[in-house]
N, CA, C and O atoms as a GROMACS GRO file, in nm:
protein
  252
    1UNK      N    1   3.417  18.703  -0.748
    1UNK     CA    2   3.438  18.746  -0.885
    1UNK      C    3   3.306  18.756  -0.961
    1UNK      O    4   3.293  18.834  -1.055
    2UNK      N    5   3.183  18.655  -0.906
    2UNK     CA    6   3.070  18.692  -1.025
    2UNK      C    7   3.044  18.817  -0.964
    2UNK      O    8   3.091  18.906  -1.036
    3UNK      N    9   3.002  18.851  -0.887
    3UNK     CA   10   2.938  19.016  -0.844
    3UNK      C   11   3.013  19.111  -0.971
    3UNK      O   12   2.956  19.168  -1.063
    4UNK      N   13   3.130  19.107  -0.946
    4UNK     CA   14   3.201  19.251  -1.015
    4UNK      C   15   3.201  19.159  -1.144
    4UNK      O   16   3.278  19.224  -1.215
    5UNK      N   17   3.173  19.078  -1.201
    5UNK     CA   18   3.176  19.049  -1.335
    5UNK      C   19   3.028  19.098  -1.405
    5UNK      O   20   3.018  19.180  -1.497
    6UNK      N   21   2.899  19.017  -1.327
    6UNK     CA   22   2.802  19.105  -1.332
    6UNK      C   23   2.829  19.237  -1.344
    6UNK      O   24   2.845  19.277  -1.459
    7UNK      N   25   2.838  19.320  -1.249
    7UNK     CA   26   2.887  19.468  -1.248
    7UNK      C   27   2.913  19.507  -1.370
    7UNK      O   28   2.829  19.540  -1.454
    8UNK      N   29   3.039  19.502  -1.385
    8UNK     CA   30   3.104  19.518  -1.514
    8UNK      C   31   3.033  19.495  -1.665
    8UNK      O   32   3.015  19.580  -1.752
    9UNK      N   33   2.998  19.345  -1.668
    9UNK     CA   34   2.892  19.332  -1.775
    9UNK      C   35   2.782  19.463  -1.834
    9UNK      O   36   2.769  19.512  -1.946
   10UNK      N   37   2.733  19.481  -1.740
   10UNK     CA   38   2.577  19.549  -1.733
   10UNK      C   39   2.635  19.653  -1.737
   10UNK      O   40   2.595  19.712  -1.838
   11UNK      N   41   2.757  19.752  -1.650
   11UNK     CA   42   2.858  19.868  -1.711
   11UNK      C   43   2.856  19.864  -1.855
   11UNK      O   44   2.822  19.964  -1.917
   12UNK      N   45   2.891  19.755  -1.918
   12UNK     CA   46   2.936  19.798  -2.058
   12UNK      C   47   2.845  19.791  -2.154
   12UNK      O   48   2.861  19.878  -2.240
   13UNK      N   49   2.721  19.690  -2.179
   13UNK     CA   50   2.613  19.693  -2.211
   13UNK      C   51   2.503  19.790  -2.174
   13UNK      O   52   2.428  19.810  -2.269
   14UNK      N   53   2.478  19.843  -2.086
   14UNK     CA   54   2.387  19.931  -2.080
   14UNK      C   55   2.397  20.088  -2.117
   14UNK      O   56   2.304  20.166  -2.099
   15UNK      N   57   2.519  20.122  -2.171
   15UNK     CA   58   2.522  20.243  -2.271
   15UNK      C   59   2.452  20.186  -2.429
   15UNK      O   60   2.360  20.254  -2.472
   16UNK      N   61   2.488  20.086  -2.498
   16UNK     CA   62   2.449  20.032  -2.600
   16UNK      C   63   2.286  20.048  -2.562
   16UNK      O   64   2.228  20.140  -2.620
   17UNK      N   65   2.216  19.974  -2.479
   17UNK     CA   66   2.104  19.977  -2.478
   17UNK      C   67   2.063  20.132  -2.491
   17UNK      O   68   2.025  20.182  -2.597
   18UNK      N   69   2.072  20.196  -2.382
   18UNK     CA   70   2.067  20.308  -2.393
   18UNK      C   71   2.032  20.425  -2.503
   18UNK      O   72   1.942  20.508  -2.492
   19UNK      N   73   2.143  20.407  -2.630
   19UNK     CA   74   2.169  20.449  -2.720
   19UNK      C   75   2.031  20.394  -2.798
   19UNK      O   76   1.964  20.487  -2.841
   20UNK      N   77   1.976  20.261  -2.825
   20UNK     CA   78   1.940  20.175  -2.890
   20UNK      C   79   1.752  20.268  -2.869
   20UNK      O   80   1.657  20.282  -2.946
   21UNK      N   81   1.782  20.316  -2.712
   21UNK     CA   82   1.592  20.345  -2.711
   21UNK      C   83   1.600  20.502  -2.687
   21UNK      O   84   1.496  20.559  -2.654
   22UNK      N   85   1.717  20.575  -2.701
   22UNK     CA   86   1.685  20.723  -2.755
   22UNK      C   87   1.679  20.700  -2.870
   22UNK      O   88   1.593  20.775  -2.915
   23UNK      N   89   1.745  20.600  -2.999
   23UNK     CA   90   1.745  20.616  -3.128
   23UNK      C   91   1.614  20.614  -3.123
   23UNK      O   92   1.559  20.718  -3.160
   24UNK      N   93   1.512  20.482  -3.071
   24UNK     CA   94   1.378  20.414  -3.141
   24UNK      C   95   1.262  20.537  -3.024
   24UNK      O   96   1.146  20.512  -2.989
   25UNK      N   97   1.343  20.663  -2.992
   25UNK     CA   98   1.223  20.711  -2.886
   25UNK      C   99   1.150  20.806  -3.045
   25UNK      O  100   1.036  20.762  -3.035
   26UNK      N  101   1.147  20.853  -3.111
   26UNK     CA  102   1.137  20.958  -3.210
   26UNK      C  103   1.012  20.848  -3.293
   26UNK      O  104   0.896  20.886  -3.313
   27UNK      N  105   1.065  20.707  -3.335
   27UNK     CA  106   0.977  20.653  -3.335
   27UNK      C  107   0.848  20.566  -3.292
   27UNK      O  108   0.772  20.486  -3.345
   28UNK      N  109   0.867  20.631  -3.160
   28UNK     CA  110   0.741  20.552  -3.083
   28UNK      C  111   0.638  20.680  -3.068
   28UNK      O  112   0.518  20.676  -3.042
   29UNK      N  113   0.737  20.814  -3.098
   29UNK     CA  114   0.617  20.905  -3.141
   29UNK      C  115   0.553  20.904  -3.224
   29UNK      O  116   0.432  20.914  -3.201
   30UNK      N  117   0.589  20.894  -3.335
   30UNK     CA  118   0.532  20.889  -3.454
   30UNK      C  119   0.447  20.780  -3.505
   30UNK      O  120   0.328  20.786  -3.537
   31UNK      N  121   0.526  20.683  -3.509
   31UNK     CA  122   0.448  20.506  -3.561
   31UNK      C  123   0.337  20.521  -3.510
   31UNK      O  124   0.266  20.553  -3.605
   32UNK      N  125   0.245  20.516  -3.373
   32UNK     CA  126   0.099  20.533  -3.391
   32UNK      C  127   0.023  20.614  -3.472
   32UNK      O  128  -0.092  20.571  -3.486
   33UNK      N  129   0.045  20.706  -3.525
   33UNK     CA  130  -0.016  20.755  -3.619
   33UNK      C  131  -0.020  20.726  -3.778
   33UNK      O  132  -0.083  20.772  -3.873
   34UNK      N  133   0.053  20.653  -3.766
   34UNK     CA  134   0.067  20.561  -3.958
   34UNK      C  135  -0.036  20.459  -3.949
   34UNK      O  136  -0.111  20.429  -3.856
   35UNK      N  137  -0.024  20.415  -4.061
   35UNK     CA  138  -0.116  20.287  -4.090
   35UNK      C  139   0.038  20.140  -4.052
   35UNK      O  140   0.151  20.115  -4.094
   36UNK      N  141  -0.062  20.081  -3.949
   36UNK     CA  142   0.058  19.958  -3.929
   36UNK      C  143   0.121  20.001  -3.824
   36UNK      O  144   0.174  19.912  -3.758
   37UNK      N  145   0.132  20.102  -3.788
   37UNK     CA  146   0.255  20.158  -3.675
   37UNK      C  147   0.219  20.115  -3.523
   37UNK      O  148   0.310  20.092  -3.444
   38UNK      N  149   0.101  20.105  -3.489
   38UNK     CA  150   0.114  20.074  -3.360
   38UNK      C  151   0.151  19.929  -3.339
   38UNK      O  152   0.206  19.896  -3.234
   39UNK      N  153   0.120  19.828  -3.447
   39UNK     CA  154   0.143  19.696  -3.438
   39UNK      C  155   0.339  19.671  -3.424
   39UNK      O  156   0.395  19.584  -3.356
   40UNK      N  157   0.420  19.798  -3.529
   40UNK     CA  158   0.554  19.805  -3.558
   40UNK      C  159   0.579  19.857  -3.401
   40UNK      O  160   0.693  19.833  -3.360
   41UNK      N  161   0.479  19.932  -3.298
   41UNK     CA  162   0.534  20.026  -3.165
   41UNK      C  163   0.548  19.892  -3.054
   41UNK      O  164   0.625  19.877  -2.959
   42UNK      N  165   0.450  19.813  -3.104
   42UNK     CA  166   0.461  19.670  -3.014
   42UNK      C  167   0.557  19.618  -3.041
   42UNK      O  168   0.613  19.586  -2.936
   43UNK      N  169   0.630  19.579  -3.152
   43UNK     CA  170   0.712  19.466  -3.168
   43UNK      C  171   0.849  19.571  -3.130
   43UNK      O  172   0.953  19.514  -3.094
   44UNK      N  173   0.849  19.720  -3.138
   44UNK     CA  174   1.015  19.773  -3.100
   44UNK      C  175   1.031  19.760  -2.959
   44UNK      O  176   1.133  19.728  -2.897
   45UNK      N  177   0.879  19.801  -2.901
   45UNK     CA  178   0.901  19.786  -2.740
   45UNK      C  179   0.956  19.675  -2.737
   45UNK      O  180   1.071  19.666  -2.692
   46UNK      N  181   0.866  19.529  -2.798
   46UNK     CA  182   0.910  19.427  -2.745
   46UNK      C  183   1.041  19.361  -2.732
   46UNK      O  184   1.089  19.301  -2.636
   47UNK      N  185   1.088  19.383  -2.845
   47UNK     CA  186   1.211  19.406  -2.873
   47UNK      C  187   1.347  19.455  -2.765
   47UNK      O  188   1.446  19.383  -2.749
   48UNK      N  189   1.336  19.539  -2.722
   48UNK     CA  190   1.423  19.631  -2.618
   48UNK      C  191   1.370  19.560  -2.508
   48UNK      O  192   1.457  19.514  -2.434
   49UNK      N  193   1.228  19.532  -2.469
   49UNK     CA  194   1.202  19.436  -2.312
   49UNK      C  195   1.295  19.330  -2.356
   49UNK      O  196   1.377  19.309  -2.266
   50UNK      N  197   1.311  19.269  -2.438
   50UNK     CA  198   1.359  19.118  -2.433
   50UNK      C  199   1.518  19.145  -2.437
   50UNK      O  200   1.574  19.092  -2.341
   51UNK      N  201   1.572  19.190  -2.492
   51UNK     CA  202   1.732  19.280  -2.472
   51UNK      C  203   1.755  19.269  -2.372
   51UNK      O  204   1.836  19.196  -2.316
   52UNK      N  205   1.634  19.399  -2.306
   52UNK     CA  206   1.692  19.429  -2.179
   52UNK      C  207   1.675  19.319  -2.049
   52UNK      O  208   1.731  19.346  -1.942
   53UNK      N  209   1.617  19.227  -2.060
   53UNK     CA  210   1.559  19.124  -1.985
   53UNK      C  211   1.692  19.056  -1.996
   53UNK      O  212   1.761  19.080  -1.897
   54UNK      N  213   1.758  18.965  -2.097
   54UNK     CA  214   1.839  18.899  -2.180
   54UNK      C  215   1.986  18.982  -2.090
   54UNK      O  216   2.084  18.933  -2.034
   55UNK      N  217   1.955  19.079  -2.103
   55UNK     CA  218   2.099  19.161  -2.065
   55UNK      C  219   2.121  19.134  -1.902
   55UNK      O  220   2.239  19.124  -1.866
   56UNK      N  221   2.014  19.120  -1.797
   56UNK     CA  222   2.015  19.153  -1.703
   56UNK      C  223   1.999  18.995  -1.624
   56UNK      O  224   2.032  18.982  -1.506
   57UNK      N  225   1.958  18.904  -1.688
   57UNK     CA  226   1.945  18.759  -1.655
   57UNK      C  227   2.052  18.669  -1.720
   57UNK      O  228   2.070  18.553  -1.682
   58UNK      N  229   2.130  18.732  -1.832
   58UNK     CA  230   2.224  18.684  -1.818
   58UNK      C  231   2.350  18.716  -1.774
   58UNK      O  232   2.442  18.638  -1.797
   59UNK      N  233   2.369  18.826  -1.712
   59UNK     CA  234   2.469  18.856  -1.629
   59UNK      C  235   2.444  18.835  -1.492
   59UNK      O  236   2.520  18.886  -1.410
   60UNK      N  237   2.334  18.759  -1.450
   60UNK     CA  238   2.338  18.687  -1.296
   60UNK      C  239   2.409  18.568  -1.292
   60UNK      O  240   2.404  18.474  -1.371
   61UNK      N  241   2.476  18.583  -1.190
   61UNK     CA  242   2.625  18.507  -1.149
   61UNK      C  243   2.520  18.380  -1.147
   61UNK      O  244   2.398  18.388  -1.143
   62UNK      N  245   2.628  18.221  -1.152
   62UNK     CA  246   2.575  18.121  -1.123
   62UNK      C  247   2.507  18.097  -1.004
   62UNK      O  248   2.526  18.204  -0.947
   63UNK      N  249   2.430  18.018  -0.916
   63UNK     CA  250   2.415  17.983  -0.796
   63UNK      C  251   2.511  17.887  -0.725
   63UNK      O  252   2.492  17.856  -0.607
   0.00000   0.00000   0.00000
């Protein structure tokens, strides 16, 4: 049951993500060119790594 619960999990969460870094792709064009923006391009990446990290380590089954 953890396999296909995993499975499933990461099925239903990873459209959300998805959605989350076409919204913030428009602004990773742009923000380097403002004043402040590349510091704001670090913290969205970082942001979505830690999500997506979060998403994928916690849907590993127990040992």
């Amino acid at each position: 049951m953890g396999a296909l619960q995993r499975v499933l999990l990461v099925a239903l969460l990873t459209p959300g993500m998805l959605v989350a870094m076409v919204a913030a792709f428009p602004a990773l064009l742009v923000l380097p060119f403002l004043k402040g923006g590349t510091e704001r391009c670090i913290k969205l990446l970082a942001a979505q790594t830690k999500y997506l990290r979060t998403l994928l380590t916690g849907s590993r089954p127990a040992p």
